[in-house]
mmCIF file of the C-alpha atoms, coordinates in Angstrom:
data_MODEL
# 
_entry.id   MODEL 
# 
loop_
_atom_site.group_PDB 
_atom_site.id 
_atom_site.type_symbol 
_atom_site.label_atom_id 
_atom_site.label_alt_id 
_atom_site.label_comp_id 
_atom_site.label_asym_id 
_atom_site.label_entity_id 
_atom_site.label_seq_id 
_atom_site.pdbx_PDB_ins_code 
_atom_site.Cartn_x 
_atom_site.Cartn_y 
_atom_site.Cartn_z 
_atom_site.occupancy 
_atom_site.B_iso_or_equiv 
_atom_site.pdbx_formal_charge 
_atom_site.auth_seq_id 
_atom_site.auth_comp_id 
_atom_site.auth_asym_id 
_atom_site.auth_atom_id 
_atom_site.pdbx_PDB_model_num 
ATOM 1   C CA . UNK A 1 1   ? 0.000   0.000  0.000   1.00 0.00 ? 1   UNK A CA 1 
ATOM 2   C CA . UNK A 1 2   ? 1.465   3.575  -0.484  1.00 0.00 ? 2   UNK A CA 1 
ATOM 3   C CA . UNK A 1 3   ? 1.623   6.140  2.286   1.00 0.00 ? 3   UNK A CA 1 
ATOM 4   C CA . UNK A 1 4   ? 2.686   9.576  2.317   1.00 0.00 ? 4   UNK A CA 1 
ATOM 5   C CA . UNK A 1 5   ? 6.636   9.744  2.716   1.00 0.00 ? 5   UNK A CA 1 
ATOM 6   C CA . UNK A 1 6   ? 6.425   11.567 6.381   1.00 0.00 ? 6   UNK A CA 1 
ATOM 7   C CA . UNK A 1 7   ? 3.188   11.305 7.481   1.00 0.00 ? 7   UNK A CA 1 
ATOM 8   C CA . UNK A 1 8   ? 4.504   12.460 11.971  1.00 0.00 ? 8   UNK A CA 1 
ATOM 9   C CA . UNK A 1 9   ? 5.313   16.169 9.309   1.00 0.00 ? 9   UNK A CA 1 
ATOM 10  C CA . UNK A 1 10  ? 1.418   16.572 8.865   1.00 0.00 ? 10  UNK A CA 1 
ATOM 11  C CA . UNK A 1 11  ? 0.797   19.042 11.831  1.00 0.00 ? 11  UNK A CA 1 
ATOM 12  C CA . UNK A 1 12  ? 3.378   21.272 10.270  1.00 0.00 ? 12  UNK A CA 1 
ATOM 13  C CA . UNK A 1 13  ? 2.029   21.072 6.999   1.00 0.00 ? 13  UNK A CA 1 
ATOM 14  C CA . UNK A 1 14  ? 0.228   23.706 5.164   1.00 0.00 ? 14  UNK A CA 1 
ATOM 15  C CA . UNK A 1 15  ? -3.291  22.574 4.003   1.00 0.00 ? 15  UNK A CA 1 
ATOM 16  C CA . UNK A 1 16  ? -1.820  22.857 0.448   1.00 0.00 ? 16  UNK A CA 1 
ATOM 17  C CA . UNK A 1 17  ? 0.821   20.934 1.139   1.00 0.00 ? 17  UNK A CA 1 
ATOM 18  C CA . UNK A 1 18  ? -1.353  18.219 2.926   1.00 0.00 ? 18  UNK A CA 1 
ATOM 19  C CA . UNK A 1 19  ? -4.090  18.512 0.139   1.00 0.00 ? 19  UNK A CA 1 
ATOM 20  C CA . UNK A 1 20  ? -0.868  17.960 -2.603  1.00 0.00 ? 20  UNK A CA 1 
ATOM 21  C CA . UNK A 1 21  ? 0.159   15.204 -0.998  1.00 0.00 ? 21  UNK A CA 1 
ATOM 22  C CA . UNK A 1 22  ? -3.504  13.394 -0.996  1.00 0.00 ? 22  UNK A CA 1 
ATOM 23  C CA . UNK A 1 23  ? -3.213  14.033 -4.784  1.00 0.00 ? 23  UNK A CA 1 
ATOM 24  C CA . UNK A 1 24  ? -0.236  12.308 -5.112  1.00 0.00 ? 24  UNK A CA 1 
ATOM 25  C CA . UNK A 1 25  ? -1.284  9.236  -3.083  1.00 0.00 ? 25  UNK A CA 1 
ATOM 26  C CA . UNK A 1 26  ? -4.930  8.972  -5.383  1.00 0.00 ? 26  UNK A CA 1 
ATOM 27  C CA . UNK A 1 27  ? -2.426  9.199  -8.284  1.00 0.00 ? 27  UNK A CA 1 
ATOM 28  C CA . UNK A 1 28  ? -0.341  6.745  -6.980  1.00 0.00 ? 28  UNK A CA 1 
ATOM 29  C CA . UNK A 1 29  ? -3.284  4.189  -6.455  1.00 0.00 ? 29  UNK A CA 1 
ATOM 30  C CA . UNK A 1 30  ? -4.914  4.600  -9.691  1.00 0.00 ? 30  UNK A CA 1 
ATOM 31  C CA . UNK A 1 31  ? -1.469  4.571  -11.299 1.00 0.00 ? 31  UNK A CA 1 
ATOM 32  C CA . UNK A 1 32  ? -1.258  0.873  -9.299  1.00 0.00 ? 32  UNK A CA 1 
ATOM 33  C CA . UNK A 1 33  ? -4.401  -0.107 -10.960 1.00 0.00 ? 33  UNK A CA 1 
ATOM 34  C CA . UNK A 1 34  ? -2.750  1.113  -14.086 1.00 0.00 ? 34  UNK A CA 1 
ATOM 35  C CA . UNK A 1 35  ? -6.019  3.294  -14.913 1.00 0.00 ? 35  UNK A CA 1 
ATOM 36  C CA . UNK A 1 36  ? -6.153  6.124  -17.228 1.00 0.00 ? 36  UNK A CA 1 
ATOM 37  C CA . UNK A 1 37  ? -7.934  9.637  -15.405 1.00 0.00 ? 37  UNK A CA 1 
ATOM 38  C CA . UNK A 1 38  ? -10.432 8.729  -17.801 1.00 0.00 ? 38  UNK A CA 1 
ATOM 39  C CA . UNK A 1 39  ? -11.082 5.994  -16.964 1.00 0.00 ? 39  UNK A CA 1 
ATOM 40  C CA . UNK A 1 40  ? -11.272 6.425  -13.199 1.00 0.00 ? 40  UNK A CA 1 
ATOM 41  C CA . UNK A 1 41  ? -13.629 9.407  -13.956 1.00 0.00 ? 41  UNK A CA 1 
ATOM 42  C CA . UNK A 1 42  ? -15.933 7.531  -15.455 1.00 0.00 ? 42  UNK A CA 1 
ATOM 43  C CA . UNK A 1 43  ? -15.993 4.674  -12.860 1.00 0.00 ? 43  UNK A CA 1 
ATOM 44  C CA . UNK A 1 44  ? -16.364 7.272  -10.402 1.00 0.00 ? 44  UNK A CA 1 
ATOM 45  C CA . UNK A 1 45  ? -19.329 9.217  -12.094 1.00 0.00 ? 45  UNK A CA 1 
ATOM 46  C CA . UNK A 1 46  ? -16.827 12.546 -12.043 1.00 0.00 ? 46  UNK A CA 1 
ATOM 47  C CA . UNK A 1 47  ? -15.078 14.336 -15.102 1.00 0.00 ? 47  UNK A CA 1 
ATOM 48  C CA . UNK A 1 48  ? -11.554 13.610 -15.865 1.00 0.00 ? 48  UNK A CA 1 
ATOM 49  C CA . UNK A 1 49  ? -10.796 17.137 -15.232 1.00 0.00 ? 49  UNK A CA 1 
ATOM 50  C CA . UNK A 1 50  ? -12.041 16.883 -11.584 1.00 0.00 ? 50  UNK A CA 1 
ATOM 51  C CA . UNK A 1 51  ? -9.579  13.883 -11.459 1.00 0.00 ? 51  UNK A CA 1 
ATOM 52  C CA . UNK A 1 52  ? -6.366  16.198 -12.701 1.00 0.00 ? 52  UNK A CA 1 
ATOM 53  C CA . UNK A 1 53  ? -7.519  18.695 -10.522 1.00 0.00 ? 53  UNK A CA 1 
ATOM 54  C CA . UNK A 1 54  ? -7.564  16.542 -7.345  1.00 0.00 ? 54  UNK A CA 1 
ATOM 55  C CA . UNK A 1 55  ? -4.616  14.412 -8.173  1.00 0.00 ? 55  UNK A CA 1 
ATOM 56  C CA . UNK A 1 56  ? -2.573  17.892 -8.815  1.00 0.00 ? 56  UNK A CA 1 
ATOM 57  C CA . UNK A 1 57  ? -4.490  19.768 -5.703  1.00 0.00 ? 57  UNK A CA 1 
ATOM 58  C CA . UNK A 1 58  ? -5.750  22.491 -7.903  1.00 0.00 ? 58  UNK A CA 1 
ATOM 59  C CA . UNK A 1 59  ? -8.944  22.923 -6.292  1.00 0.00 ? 59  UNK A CA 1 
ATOM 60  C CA . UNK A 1 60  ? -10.749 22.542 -3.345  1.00 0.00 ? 60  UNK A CA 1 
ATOM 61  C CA . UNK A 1 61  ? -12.612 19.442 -3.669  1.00 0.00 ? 61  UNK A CA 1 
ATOM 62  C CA . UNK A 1 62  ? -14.900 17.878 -1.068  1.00 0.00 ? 62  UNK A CA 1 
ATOM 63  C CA . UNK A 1 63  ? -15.096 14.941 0.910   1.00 0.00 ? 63  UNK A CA 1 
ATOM 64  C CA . UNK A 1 64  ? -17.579 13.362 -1.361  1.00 0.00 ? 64  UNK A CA 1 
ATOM 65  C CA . UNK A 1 65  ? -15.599 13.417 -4.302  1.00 0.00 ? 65  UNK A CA 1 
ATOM 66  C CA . UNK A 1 66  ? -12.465 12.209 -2.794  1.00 0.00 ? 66  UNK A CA 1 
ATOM 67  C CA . UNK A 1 67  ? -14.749 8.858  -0.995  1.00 0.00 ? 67  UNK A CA 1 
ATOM 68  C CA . UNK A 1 68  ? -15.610 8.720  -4.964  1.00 0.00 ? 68  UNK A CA 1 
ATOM 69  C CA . UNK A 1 69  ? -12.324 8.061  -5.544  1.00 0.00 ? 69  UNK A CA 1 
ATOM 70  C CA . UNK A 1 70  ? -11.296 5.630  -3.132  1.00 0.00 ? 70  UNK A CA 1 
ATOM 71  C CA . UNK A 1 71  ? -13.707 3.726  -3.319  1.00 0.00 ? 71  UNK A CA 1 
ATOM 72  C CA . UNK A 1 72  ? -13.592 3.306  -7.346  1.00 0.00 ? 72  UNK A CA 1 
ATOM 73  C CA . UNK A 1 73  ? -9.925  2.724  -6.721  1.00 0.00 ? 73  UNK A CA 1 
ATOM 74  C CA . UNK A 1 74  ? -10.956 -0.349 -4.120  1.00 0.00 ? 74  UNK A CA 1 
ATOM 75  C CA . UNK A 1 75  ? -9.379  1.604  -1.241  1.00 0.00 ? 75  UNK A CA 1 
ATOM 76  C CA . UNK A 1 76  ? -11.725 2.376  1.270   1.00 0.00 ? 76  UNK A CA 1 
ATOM 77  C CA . UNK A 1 77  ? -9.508  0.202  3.319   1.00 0.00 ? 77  UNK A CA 1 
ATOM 78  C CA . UNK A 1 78  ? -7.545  3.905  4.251   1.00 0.00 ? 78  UNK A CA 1 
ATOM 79  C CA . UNK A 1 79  ? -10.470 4.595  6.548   1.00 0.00 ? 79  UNK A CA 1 
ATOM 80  C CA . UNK A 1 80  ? -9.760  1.762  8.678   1.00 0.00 ? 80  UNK A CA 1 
ATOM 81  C CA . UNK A 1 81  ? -7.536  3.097  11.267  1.00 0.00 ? 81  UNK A CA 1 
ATOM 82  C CA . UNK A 1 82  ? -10.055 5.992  12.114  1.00 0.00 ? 82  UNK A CA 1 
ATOM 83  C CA . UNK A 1 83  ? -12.015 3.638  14.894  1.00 0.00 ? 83  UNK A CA 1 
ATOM 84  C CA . UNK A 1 84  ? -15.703 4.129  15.326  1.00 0.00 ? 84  UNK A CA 1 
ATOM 85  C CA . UNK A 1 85  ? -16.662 1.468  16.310  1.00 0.00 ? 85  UNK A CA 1 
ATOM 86  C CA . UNK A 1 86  ? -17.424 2.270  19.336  1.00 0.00 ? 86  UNK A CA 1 
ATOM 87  C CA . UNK A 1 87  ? -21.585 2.386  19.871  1.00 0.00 ? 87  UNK A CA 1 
ATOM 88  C CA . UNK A 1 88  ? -21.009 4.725  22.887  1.00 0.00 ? 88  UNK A CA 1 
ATOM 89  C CA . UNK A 1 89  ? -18.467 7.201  22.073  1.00 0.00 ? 89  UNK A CA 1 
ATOM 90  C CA . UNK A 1 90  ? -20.707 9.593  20.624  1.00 0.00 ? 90  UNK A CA 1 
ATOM 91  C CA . UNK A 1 91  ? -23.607 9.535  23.751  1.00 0.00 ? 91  UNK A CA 1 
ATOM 92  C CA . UNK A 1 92  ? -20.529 9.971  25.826  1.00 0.00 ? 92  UNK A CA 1 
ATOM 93  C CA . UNK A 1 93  ? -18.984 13.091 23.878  1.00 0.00 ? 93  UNK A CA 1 
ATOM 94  C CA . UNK A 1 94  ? -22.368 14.404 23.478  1.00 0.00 ? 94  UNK A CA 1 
ATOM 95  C CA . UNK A 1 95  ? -22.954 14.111 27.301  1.00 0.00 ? 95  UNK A CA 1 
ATOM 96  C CA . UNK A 1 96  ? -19.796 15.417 27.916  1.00 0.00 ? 96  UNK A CA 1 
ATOM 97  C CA . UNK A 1 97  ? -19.797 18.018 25.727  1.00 0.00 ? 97  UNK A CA 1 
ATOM 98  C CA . UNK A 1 98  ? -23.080 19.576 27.289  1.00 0.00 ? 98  UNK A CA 1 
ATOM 99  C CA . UNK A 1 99  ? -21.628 19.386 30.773  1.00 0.00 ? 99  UNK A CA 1 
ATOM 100 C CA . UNK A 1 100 ? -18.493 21.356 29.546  1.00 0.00 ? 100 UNK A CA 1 
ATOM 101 C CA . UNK A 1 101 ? -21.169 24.173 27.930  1.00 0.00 ? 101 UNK A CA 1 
ATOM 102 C CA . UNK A 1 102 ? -23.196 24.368 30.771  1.00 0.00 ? 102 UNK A CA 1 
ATOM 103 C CA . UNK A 1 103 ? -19.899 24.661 33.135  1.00 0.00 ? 103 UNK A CA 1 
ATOM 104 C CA . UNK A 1 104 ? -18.608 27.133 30.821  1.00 0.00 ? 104 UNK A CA 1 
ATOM 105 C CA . UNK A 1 105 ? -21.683 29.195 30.736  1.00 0.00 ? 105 UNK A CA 1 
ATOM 106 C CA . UNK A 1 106 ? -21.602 29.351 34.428  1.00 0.00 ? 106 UNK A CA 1 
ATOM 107 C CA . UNK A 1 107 ? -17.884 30.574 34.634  1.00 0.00 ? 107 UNK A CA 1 
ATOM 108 C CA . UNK A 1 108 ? -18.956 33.179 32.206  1.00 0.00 ? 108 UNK A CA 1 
ATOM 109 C CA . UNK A 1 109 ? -21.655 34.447 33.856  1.00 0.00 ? 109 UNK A CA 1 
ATOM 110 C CA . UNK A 1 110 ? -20.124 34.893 37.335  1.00 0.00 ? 110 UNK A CA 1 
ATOM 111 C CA . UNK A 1 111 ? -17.186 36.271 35.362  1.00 0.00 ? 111 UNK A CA 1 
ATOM 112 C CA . UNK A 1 112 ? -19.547 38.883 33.824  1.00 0.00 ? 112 UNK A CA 1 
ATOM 113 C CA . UNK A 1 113 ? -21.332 39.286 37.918  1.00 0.00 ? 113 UNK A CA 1 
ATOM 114 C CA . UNK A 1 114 ? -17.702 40.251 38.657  1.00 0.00 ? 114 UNK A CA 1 
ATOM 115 C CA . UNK A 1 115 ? -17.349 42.530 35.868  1.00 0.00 ? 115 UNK A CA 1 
ATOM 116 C CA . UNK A 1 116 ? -20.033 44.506 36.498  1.00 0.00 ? 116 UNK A CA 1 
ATOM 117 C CA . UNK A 1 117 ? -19.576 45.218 40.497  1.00 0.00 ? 117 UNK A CA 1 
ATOM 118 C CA . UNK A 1 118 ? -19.008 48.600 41.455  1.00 0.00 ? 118 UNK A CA 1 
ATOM 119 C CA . UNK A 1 119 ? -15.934 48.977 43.753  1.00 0.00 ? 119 UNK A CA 1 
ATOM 120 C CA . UNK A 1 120 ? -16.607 51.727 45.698  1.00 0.00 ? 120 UNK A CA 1 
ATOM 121 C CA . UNK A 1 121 ? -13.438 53.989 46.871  1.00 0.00 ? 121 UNK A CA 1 
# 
């Protein structure tokens, strides 16, 4: 399977850079496959230009078209280190989450009680 060349670099990355480098991996796979843009563009329902364009990160491109892409090219499998599969993760994020907000919204408020008392010289 390819990978990008140093993937610990991504945090200091620029988005372009990150976004050129996704390019070059899609090329890489459908190169693999030894497909033509064509040819992945029409397997992918997209137009060989939007193919160029993502392979060469000339545009902004969303998530949708790129899922297109992998999953023409028979790699999905890249998705399979995100884990969620975890049923409760997102109750527990959600419950945490709105705990956090309300705390938060109490800070602020006796923040703002404090702000607005007179001190009296």
């Amino acid at each position: 399977m390819t990978t990008i060349q140093n993937p610990t670099s991504w945090n200091t990355m620029s988005e372009q850079a990150i976004v050129n480098d996704l390019g070059a991996v899609l090329r890489q796979f459908r190169l693999q496959q030894n497909l033509t843009q064509e040819e992945l563009a029409m397997d992918s329902g997209l137009s060989r230009s939007a193919i160029y364009e993502l392979e060469n990160g000339k545009t902004a491109t969303s998530l949708i078209t790129v899922v297109k892409v992998l999953r023409s090219l028979h790699m999905l499998q890249v998705f399979d280190s995100w884990n969620t599969s975890e049923p409760d993760i997102h109750f527990q994020k959600e419950k945490t989450s709105k705990k956090t907000i309300e705390h938060a919204a109490q800070n602020k408020l006796q923040q703002k009680k404090k702000e607005d008392e007179w001190e009296w010289l």
